[in-house]
C-alpha positions as CSV (number, residue, x, y, z in Angstrom):
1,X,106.4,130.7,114.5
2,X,104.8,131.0,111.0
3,X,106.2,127.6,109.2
4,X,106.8,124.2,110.0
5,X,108.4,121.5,108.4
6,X,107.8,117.7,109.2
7,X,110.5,115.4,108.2
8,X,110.7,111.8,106.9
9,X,113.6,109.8,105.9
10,X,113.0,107.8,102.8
11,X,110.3,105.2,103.8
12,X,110.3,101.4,102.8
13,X,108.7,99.8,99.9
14,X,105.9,98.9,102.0
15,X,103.9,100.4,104.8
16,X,100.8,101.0,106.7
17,X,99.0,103.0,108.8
18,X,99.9,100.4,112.1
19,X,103.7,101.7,111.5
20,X,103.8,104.1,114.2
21,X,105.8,106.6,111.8
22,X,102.6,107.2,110.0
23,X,101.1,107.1,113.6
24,X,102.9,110.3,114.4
25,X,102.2,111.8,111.2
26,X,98.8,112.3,111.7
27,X,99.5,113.7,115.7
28,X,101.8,116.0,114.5
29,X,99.6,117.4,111.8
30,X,96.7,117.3,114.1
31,X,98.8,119.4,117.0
32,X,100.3,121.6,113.9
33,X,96.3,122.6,112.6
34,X,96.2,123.9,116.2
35,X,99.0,126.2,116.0
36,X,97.9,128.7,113.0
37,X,101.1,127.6,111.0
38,X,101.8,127.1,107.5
39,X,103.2,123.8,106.8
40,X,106.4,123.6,104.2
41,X,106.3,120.3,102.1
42,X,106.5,118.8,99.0
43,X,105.2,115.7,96.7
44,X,106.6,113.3,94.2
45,X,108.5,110.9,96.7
46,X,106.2,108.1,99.2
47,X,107.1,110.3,102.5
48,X,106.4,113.4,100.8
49,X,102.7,112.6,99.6
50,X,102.2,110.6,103.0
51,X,102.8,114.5,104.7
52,X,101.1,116.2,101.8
53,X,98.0,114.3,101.6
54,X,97.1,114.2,105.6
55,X,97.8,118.2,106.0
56,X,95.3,118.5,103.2
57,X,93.4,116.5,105.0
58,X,92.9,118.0,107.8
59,X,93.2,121.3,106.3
60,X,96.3,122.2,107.2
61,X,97.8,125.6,105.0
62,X,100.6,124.4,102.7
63,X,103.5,126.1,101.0
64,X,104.8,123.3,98.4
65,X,108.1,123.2,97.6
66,X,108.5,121.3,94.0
67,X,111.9,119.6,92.9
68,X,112.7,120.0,89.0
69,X,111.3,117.9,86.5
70,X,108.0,118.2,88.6
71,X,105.8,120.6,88.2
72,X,103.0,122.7,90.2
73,X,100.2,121.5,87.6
74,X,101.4,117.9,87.9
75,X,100.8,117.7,91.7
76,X,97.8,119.7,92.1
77,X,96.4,117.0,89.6
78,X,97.6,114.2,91.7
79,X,96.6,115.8,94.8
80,X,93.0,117.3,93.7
81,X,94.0,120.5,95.6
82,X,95.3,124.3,93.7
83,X,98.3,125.6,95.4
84,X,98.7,129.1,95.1
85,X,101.9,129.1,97.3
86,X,104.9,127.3,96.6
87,X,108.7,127.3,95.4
88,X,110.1,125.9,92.6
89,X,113.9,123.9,93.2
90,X,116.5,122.6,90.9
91,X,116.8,119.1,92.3
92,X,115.4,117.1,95.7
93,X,118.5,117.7,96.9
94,X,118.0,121.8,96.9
95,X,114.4,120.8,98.1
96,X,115.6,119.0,101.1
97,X,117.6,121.8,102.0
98,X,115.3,124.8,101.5
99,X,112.6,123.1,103.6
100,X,114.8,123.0,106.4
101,X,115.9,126.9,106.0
102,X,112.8,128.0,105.6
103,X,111.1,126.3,108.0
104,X,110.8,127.8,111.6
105,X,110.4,124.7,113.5
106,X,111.6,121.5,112.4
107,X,109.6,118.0,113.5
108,X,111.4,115.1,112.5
109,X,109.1,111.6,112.8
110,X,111.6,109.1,111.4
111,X,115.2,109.8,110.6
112,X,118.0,107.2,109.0
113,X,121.0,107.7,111.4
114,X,123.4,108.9,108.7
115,X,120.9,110.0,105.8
116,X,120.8,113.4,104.1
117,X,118.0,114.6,106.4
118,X,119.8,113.5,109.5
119,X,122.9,115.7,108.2
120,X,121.0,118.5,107.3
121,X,119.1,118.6,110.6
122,X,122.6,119.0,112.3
123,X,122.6,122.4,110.8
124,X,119.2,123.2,111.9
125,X,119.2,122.0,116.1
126,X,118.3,125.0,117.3
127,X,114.7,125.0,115.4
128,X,114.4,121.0,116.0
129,X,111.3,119.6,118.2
130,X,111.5,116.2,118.8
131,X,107.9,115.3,120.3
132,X,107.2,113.3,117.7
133,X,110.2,111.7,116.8
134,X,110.2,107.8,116.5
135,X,113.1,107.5,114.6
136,X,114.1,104.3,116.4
137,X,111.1,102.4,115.0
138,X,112.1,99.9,112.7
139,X,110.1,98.4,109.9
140,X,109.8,94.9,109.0
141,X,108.7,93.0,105.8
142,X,105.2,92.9,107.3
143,X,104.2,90.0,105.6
144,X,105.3,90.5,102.6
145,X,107.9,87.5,103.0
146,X,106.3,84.3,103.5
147,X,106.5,80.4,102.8
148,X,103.2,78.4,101.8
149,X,101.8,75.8,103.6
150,X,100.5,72.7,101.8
151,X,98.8,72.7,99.2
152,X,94.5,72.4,98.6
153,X,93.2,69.2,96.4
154,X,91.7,72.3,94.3
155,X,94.9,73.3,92.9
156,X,96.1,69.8,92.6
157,X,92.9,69.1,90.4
158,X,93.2,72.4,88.3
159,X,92.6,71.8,84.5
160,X,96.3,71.7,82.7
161,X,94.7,73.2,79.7
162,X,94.7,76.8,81.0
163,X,97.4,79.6,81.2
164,X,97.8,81.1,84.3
165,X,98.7,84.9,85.4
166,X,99.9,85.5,88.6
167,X,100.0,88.0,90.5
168,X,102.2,90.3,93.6
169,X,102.0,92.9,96.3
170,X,102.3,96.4,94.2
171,X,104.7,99.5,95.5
172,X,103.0,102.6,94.8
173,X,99.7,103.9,93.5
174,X,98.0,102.0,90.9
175,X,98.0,102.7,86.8
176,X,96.1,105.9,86.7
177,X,95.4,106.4,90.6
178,X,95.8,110.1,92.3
179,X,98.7,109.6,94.4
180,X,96.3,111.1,97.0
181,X,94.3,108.5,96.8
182,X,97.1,105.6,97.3
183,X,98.4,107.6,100.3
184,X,95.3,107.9,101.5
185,X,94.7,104.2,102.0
186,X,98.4,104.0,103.2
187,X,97.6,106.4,106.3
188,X,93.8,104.5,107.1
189,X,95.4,100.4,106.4
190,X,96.4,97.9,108.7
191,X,98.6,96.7,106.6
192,X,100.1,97.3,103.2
193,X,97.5,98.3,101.1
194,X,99.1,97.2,97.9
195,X,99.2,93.4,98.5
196,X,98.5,90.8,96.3
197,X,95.1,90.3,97.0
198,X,94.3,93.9,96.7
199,X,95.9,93.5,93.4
200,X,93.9,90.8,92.7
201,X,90.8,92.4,93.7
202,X,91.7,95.5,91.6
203,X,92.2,93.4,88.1
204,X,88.9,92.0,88.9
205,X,87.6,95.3,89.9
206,X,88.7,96.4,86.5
207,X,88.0,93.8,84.3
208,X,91.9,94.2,83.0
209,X,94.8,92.6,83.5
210,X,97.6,95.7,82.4
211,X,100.0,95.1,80.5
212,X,104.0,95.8,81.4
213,X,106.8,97.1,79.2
214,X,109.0,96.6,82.1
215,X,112.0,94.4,81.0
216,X,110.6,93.8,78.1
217,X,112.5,94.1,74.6
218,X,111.6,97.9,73.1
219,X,109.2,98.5,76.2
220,X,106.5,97.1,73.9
221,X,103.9,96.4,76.8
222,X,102.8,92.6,77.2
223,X,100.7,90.7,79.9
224,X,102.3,87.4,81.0
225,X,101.2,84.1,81.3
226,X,102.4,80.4,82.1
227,X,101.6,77.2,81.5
228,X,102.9,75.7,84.4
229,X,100.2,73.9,86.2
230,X,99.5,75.8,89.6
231,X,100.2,73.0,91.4
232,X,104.1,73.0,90.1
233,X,104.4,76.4,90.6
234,X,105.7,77.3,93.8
235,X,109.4,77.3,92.6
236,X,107.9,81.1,91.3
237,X,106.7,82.1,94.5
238,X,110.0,83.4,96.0
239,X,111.0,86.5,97.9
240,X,113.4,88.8,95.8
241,X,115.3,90.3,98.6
242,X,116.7,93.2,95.8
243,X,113.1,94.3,95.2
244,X,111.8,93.8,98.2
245,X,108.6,91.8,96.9
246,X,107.9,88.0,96.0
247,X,108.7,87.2,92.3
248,X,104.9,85.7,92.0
249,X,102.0,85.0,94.5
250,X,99.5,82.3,94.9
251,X,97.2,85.2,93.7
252,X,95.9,84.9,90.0
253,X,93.6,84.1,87.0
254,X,93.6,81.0,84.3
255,X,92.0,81.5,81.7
256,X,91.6,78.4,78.6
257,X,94.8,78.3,77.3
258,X,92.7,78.1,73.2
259,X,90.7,81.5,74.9
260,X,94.5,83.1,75.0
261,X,95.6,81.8,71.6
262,X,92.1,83.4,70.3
263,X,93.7,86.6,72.2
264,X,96.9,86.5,70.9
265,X,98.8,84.8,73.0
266,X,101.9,83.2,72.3
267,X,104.8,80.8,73.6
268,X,107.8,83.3,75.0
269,X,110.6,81.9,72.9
270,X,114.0,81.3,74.0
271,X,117.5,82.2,72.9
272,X,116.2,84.4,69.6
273,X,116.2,88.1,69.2
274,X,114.9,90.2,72.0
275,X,110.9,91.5,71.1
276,X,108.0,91.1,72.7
277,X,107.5,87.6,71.9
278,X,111.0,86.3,72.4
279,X,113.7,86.4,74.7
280,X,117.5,86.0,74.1
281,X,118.6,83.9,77.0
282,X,118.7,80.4,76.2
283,X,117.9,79.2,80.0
284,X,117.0,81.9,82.5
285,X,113.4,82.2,83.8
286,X,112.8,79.3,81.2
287,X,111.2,77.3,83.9
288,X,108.1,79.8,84.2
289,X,107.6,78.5,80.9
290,X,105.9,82.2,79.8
291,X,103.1,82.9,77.1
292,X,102.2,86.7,76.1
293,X,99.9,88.3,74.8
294,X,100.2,92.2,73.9
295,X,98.6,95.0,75.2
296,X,96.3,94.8,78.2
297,X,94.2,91.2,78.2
298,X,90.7,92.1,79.3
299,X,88.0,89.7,81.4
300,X,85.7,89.4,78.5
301,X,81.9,88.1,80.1
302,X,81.8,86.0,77.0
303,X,84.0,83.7,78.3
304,X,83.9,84.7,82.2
305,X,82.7,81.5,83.3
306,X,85.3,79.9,82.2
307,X,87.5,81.6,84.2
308,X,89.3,80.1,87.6
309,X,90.2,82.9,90.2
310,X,93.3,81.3,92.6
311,X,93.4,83.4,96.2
312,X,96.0,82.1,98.6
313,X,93.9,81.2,102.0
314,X,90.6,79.7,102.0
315,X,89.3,82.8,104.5
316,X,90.1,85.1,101.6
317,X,87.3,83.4,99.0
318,X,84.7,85.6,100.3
319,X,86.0,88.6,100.1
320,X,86.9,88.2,96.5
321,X,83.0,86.7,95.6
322,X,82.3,90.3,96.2
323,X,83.9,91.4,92.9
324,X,83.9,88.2,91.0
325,X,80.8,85.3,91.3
326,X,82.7,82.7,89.6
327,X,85.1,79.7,90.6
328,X,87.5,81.0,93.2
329,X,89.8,78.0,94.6
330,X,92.4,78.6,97.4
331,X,95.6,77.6,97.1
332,X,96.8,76.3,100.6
333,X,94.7,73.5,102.3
């Protein structure tokens, strides 16, 4: 046997190295070092770089098999790592496919009863080995989904003169991260590693809050704000079962609302043309009562003691004084 192919079904938004798919991954990559093979895999999609990044690490030969519009250059950026052998496919489709024919064992870990992979393996049963199958595993929101207990007497005494950006557990790798690096901390967590309070940490971290063109009218990129006081603003903090995430979390920064007006910030207004500034619903998402400001807002140390950091638990204070030494206030009691 001279190549190998380990096969994932398309993962969840949001796991962690505890989900015993990811457990199996690094067994079977660990028992394929041992057998002098030449793994066949590929990049651009979560379960892809998860394989990818833990058979470079443990130094595990690799033939890469790259859908069209990626290319070789773009992944052996992302991965830190030159390939010098590897296949070029029309579509991830074709990918899927050739990885299974030109593989000489296959090693499914997770399969969706019913998905492409678990159709194309039904071609393949003859090179199929199953010892690290755990295809009956089944994720769960781990977390992600929650409801707040009651409120501290911090938040209820938060200035109302300040604008407020909250934040939410991330999928994928951060602006500008290696996708190495993101699957990296995926296979060493214990739990998502893209939660809200790693988000948090990472804008503090930073010193930036990034900006998002996401939704917004030309794409122009803006950073959001509202001026709802923290303590009215847990109709925000709901799970959106489409995207899998919460809308907002109890995770975030106010800064003096006349500090954001000095920065450019402005009152979202309502039922007008679409830009960055406006929106042209009259009513929806009026409630979160948004400011922006465009472009990236930075943490200026001119005015960082005027800042108020929000985590949700009390337990979680410390760990965020490690990256930011002013007021941190939690928002359950």
């Amino acid at each position: 046997m001279n190549r190998a192919g380990l096969i994932f079904s398309h993962f969840p938004k949001q796991i962690s190295g505890l989900d015993e798919p990811i457990r199996r991954l690094k067994l079977a990559v660990e028992f394929l070092r041992s057998q002098n093979v030449t793994l066949v895999t590929s990049a651009g999609q979560t379960q892809w770089d998860c394989i990818l990044t833990a058979a470079l690490n443990y130094g595990l030969p690799v033939h890469l098999v790259v859908a069209l519009p990626m290319t070789i250059a773009e992944v052996s950026e992302q991965f830190l790592h030159e390939f010098k052998s590897y296949d070029i496919v029309e579509s991830r489709e074709a990918r899927d496919k050739f990885i299974c024919e030109t593989s000489d064992c296959l090693y499914p870990l997770w399969i969706r009863r019913g998905g492409r992979f678990s159709k194309i393996i039904d071609e393949f049963l003859s090179r199929v080995d199953s010892r690290f199958d755990c295809s009956s595993y089944r994720f769960r929101d781990s977390g992600l989904k929650y409801l707040l207990s009651e409120k501290s007497a911090e938040i209820d005494s938060a200035p109302h003169d300040y604008l407020w950006h909250w934040t939410r557990g991330k999928h994928g790798a951060w602006t500008n991260e290696t996708r190495r690096n993101y699957c990296n901390d995926i296979l060493n967590s214990e739990s998502p590693p893209r939660d809200a309070l790693a988000t948090l940490i990472h804008i503090l971290q930073e010193q930036k809050i990034r900006a998002s063109g996401l939704h917004i009218a030309g794409n122009i990129p803006v950073t959001a704000f509202t001026s709802n006081h923290p303590a009215k603003s847990e109709p925000m903090f709901t799970w959106r079962k489409n995207l899998q995430q919460m809308n907002f979390e109890p995770y975030g920064i106010g800064i003096p609302q006349e500090i954001a007006i000095e920065k450019g910030a402005k009152l979202l207004n309502y039922g007008t043309t679409p830009n960055w500034d406006t929106m042209q619903f009259k009513n929806r998402w009026k409630y979160e009562n948004e400011w922006r400001i465009k472009n990236d807002f930075l943490i200026d140390q001119n005015y960082i003691d005027k800042i108020i950091v929000v985590v949700r638990k009390r337990n979680e204070i410390k760990q965020v004084q490690k990256f930011f030494k002013g007021k941190i206030i939690a928002f359950e009691k």
